[in-house]
DSSP file (Angstrom, degrees, kcal/mol; ACC not computed):
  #  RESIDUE AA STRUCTURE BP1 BP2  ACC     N-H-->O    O-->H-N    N-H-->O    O-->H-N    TCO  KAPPA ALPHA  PHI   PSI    X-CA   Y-CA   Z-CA
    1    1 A X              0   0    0      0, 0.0     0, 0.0     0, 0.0     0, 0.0   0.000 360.0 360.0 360.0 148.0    9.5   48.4  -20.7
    2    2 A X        -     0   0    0      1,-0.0     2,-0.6     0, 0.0     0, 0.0  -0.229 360.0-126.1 -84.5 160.7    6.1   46.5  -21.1
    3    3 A X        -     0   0    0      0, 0.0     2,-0.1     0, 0.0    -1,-0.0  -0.966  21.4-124.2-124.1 129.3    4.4   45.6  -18.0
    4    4 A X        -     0   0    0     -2,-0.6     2,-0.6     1,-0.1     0, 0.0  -0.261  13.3-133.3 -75.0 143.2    3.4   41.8  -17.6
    5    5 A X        -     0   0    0     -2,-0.1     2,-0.2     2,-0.0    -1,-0.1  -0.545  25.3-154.6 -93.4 130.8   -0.3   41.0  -17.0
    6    6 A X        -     0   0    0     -2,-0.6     2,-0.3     2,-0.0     0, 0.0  -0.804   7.4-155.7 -82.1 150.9   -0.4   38.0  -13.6
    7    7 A X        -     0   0    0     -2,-0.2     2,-0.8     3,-0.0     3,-0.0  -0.915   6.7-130.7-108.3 141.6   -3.2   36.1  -13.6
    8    8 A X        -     0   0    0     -2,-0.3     2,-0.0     1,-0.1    -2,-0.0  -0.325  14.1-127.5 -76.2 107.9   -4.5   34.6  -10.5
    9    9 A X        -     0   0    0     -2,-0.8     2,-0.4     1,-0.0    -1,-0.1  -0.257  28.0-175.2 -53.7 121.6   -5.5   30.7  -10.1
   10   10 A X        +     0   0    0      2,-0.1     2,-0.1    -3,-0.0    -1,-0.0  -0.982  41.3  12.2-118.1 127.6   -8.4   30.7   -8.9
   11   11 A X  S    S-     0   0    0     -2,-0.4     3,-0.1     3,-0.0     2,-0.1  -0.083 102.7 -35.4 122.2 173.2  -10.1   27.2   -7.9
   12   12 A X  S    S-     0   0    0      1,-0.1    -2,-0.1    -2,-0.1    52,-0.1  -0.316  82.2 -79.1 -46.3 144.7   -8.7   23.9   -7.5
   13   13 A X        -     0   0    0     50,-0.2     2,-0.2     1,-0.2    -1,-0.1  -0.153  63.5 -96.1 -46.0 147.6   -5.7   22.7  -10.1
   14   14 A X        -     0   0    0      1,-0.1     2,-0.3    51,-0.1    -1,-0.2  -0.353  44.0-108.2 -96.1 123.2   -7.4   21.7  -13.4
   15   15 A X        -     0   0    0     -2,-0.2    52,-0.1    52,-0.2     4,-0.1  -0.401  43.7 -96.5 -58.3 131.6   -8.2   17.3  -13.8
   16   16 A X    >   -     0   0    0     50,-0.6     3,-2.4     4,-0.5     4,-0.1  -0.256  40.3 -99.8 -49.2 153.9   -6.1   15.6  -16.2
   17   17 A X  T 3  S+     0   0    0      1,-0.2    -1,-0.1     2,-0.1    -2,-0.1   0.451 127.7  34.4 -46.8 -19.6   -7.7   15.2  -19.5
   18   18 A X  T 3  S-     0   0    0      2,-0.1    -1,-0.2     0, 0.0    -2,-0.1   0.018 110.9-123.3-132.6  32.0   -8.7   11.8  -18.9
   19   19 A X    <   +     0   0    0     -3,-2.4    -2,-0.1     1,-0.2     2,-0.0   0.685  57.3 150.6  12.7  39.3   -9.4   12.4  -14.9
   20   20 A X        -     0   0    0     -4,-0.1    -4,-0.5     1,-0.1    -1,-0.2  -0.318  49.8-109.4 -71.4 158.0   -7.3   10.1  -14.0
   21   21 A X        -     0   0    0      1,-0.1     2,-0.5    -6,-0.1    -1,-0.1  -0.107  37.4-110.9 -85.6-162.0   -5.2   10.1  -10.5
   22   22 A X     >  -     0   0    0      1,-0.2     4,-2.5    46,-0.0     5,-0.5  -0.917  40.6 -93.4-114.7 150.8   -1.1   10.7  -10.5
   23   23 A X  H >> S+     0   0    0     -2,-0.5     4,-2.8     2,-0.2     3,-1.3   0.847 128.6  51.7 -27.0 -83.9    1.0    8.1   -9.7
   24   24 A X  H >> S+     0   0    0      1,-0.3     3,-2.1     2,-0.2     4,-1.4   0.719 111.2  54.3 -45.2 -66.2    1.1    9.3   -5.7
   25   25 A X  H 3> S+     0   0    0      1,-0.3     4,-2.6     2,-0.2     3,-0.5   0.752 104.4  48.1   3.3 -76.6   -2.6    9.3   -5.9
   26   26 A X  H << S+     0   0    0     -4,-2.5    -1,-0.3    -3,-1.3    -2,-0.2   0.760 115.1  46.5 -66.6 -26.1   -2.8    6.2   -6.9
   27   27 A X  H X< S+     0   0    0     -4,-2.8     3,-0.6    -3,-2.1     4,-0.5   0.768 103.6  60.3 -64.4 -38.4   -0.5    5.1   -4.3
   28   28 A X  H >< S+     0   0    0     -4,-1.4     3,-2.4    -3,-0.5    -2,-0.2   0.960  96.6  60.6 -70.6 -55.0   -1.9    6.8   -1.6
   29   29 A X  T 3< S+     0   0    0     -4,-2.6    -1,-0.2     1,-0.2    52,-0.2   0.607 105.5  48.0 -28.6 -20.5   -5.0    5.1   -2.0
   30   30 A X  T <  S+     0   0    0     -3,-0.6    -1,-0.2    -5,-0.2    -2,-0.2   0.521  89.3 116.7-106.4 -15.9   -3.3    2.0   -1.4
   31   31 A X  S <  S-     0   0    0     -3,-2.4     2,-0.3    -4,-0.5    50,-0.2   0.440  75.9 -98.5 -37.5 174.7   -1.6    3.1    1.5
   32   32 A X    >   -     0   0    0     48,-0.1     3,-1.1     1,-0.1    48,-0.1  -0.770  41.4-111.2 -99.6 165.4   -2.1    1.8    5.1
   33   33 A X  T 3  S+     0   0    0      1,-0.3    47,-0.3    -2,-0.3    -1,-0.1   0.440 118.3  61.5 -90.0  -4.3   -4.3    4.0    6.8
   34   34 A X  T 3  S+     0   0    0      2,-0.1    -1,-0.3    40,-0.0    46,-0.0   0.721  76.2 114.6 -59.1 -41.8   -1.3    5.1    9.0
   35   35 A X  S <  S-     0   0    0     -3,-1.1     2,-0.3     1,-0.1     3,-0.1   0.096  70.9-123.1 -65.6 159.5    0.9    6.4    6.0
   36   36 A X        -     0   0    0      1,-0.1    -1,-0.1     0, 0.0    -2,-0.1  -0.859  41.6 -96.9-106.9 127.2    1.5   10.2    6.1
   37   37 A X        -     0   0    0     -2,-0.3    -1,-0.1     1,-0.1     2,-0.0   0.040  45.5 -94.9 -46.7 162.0    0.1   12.0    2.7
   38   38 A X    >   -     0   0    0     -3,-0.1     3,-1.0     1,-0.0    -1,-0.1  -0.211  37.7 -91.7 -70.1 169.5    2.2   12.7    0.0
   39   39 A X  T 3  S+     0   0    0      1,-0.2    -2,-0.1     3,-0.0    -1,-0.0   0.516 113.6  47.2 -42.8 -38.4    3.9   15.6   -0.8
   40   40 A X  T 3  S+     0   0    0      2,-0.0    24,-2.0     0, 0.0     2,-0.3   0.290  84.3 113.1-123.9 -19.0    1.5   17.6   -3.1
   41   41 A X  B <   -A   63   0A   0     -3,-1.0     2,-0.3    22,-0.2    22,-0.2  -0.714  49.8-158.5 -96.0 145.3   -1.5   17.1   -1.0
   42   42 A X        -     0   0    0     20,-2.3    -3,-0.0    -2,-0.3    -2,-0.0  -0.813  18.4-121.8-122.3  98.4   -3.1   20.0    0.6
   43   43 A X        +     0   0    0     -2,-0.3    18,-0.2    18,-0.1     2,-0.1   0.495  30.5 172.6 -73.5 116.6   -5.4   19.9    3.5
   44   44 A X        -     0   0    0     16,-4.0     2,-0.2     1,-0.2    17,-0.1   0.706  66.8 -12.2 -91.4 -96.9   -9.2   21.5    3.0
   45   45 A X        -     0   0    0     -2,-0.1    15,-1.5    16,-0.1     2,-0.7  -0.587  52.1-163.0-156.0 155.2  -10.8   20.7    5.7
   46   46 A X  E     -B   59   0B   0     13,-0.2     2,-0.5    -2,-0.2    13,-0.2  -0.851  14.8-176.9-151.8 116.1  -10.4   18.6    8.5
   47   47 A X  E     -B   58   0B   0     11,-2.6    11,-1.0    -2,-0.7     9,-0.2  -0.794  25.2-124.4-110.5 109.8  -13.6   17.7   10.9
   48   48 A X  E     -B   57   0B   0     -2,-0.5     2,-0.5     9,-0.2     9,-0.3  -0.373  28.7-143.9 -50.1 149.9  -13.8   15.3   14.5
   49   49 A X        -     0   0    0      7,-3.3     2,-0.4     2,-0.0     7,-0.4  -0.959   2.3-139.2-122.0 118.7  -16.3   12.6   14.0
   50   50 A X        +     0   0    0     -2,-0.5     2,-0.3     5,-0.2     5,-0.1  -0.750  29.8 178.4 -85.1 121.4  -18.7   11.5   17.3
   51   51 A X    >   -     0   0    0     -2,-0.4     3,-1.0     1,-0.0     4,-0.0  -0.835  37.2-129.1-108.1 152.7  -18.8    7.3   17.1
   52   52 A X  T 3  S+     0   0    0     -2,-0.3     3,-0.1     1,-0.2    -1,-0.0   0.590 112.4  38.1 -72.0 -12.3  -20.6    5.9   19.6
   53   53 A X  T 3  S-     0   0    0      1,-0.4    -1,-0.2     0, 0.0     2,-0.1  -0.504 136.2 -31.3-103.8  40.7  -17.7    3.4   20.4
   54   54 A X    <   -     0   0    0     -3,-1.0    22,-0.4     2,-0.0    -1,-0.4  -0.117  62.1-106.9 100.3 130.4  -15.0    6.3   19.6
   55   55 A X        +     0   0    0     20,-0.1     2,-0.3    -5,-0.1    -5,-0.2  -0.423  31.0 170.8-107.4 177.3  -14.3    9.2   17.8
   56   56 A X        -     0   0    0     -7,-0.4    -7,-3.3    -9,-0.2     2,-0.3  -0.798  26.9 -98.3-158.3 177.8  -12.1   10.2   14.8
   57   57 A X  E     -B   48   0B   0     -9,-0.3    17,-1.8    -2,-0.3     2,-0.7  -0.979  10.7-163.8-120.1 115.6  -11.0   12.6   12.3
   58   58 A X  E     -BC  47  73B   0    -11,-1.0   -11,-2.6    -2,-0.3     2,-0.4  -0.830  16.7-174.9-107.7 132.3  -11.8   12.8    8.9
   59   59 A X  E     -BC  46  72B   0     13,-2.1    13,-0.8    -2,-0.7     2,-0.4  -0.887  15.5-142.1-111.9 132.3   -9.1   15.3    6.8
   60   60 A X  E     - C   0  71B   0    -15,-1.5   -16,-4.0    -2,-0.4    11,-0.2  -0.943  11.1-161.7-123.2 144.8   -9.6   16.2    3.1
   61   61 A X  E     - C   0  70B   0      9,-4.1     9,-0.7    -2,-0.4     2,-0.4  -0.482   4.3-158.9 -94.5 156.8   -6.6   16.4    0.9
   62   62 A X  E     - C   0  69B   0      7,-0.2   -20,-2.3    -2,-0.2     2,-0.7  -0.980  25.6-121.3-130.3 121.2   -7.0   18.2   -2.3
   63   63 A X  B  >  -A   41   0A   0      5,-0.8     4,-0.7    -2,-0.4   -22,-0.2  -0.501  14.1-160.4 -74.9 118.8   -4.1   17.0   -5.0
   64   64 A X  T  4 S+     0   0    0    -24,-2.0    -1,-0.2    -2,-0.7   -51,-0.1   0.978  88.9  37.0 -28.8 -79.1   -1.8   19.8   -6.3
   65   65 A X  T  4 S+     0   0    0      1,-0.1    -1,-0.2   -52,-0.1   -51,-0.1   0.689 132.0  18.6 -50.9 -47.2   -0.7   17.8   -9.3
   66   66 A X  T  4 S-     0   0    0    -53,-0.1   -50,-0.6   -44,-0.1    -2,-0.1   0.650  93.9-119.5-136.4 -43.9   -3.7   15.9  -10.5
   67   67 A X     <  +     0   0    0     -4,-0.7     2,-0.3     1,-0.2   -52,-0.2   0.431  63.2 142.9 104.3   2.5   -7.0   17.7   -8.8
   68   68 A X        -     0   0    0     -6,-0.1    -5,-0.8   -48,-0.1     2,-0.6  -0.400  40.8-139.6 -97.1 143.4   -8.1   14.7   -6.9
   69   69 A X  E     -C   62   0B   0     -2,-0.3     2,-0.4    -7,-0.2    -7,-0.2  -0.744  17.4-171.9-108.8 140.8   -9.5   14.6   -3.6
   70   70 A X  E     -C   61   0B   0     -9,-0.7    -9,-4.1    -2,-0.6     2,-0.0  -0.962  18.6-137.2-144.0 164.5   -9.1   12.4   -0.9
   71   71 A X  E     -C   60   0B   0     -2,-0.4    11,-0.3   -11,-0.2     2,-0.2  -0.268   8.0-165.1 -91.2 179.0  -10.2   11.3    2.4
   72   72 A X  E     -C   59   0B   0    -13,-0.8   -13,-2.1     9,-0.2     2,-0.7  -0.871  19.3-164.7-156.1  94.3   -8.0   10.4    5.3
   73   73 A X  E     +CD  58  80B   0      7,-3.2     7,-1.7   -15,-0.2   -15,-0.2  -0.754  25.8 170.2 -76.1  92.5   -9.9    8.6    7.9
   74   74 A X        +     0   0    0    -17,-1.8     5,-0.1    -2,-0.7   -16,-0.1   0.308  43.4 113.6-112.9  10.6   -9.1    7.9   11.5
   75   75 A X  S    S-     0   0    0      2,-0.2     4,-0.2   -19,-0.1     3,-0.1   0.387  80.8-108.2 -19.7 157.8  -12.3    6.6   13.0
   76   76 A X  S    S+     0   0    0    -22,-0.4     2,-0.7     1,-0.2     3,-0.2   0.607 106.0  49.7-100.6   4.6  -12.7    3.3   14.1
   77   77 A X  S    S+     0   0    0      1,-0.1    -2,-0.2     0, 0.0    -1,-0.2  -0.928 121.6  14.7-118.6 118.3  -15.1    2.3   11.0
   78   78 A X  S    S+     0   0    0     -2,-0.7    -1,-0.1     1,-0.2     2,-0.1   0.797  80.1 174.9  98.3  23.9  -13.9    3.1    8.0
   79   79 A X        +     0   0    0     -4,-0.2     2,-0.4    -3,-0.2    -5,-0.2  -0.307  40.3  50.2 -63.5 143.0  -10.4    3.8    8.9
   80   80 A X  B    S-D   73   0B   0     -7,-1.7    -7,-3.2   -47,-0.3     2,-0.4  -0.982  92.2 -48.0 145.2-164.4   -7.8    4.6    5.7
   81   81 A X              0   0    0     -2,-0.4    -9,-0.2    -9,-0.2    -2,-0.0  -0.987 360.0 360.0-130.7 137.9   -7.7    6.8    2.8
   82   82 A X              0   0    0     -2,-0.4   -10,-0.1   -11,-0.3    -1,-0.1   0.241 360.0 360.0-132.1 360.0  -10.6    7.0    0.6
């Protein structure tokens, strides 16, 4: 019996041909800055932010499905998804 060659994925999931987002993408974007990410996004990195009125968190999502990255903000300027 033959032995099958794996290869490993290496890097982020490849952008669509016309880098365009996927439907949840494009949704998420539109969200209220309260909505909880979709399914398919996967947390890189996620940093506290010192405001001088109040602090936050900025999370980035990385899309499974489409390659696209997005922000999640919880700040008081610039609260949302981005």
């Amino acid at each position: 019996m033959a032995q099958q060659s794996f290869q490993a994925r290496l890097g982020p999931p490849p952008m669509s041909a016309d880098d365009a987002a996927c439907r949840a993408c494009s949704g998420q974007m539109r969200a209220h800055w309260q909505e909880r990410p979709h399914a398919r996004l996967m947390v890189v990195a996620s940093t506290p932010v010192v405001e001088v009125f109040g602090g936050g968190v900025e999370t980035r999502y990385l899309c499974l499905e489409c390659g696209h990255t997005l922000m999640h903000s919880t700040g008081r300027f610039g609260q949302g998804w981005h």
